[in-house]
N, C-alpha and C positions, 0 to 999 in steps of 0.2 A: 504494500500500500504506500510506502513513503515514496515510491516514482510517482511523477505526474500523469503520464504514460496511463501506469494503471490504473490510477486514480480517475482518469477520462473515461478510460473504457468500462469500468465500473458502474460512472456515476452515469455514463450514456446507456447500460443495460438496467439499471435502476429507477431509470424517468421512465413510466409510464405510458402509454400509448392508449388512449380512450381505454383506462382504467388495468390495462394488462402490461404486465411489463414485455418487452421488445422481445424478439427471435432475430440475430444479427449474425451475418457473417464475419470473416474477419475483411473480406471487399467492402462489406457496407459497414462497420466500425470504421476502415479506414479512410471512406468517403467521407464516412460524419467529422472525423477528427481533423481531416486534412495532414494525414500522416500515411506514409507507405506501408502498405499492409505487408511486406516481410517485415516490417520495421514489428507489428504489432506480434508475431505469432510467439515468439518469447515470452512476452506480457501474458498474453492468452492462454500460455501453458502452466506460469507459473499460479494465475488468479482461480485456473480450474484446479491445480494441485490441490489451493490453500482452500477450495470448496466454496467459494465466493459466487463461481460463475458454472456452467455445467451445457454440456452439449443437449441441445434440445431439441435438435432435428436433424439430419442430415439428411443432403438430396445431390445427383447424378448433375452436374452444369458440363457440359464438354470433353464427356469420358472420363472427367474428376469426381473424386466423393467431396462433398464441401461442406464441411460441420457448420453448425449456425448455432447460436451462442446464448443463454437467458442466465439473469443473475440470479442466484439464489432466495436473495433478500430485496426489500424493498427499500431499507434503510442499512444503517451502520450505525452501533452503538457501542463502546469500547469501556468493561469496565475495567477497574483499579488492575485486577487480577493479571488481567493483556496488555496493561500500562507495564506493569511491575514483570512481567514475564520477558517482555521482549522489549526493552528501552531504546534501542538503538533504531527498531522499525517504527517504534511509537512515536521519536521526536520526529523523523522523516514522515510518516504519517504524517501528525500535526501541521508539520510544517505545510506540507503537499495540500494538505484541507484548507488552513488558514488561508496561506494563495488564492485558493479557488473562491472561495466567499470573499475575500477580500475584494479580486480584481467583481466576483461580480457584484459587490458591492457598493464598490466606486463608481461605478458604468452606471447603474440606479443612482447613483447620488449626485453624477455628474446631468444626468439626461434630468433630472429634476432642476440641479440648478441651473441649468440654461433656459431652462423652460417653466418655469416655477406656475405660471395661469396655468399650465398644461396639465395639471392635475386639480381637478375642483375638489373643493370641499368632500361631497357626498362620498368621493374616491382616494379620501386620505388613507384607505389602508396602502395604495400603492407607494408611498410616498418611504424612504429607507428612512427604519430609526434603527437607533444605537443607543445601549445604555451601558457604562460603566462606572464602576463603585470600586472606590477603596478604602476603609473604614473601621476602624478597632469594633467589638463587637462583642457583647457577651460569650461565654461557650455557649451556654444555654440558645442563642440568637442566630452564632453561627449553625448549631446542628437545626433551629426552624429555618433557619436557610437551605438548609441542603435537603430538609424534607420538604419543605414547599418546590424545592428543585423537584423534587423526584416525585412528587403530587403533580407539575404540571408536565415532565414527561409522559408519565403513565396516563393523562389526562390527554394529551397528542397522539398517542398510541392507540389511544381508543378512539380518537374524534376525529383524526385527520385521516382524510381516505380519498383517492383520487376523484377524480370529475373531471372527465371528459370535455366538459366546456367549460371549466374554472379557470382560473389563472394560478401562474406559479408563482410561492412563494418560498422565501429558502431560510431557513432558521440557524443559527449557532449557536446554542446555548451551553456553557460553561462556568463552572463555579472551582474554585479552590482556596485554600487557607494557605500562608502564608507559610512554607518549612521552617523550622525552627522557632515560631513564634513562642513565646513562653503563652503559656497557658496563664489567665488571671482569675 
């Protein structure tokens, strides 16, 4: 996961398509990417090893067999255990995700501030927000922290479901304390 590479091909087998996740070859991954598709079949091998992704059709194109590709999952959630397991893929990870939200973040943040009328009122949900906090805290305050965190996950898990004619929206949310903080 900490290549971008895979991270593309992942996150392109994990969007949806009128409510069903995609069936892709490694041709049409790498029309979608704009990357050559030898370039992809490494990627491809390793995302199926690690059970992310799985062949889900295969069919005859030109006296070739040509596998076609669907994710696993519909999302990605990583807890402590797979932080703490494999640290080296987890900061490549992150790092790879943060990019990805970030640049599409900016691209939303920039196409609003050029065009700020361009989104009325009644359609402020399209409009990019960001919140960040840094703040001494009870323990007691910090652990309602992190169960309200895992109250509005499990609250996304159950309520966010694709739709075919919605709009997309992209979420990041993360919480942590601070290592080493003395406890007060």
């Amino acid at each position: 996961m900490a290549d971008p590479t895979r991270l593309a091909i992942l996150t392109t087998l994990m969007d949806p398509v009128k409510g069903e996740l995609p069936v892709m070859s490694a041709k049409e991954l790498a029309a979608h990417l704009g990357e050559s598709q030898t370039k992809l079949y490494r990627h491809i091998r390793q995302l199926e090893a690690a059970g992310l992704i799985r062949v889900a059709a295969t069919r005859m194109v030109s006296g070739i067999l040509e596998q076609r590709y669907q994710a696993c999952q519909r999302d990605l959630s990583f807890g402590s255990g797979f932080l703490r397991e494999h640290p080296d893929e987890s900061e490549g990870m992150m790092q790879a995700l943060f990019a990805n939200f970030r640049e599409g973040f900016l691209t939303a943040f920039r196409d609003v501030k050029r065009a700020p009328d361009a989104v009325p009122s009644e359609q402020a949900f399209r409009r990019p927000k960001m919140f960040a906090e840094s703040t001494k805290v009870s323990l007691a305050k910090a652990a309602e922290l992190r169960d309200r965190m895992d109250e509005f996950l499990a609250w996304l898990g159950d309520n966010i479901h694709e739709e075919p004619d919605g709009i997309r929206v992209n979420l990041l949310v993360a919480y942590y304390a601070d290592p080493g903080e003395e406890d007060t």
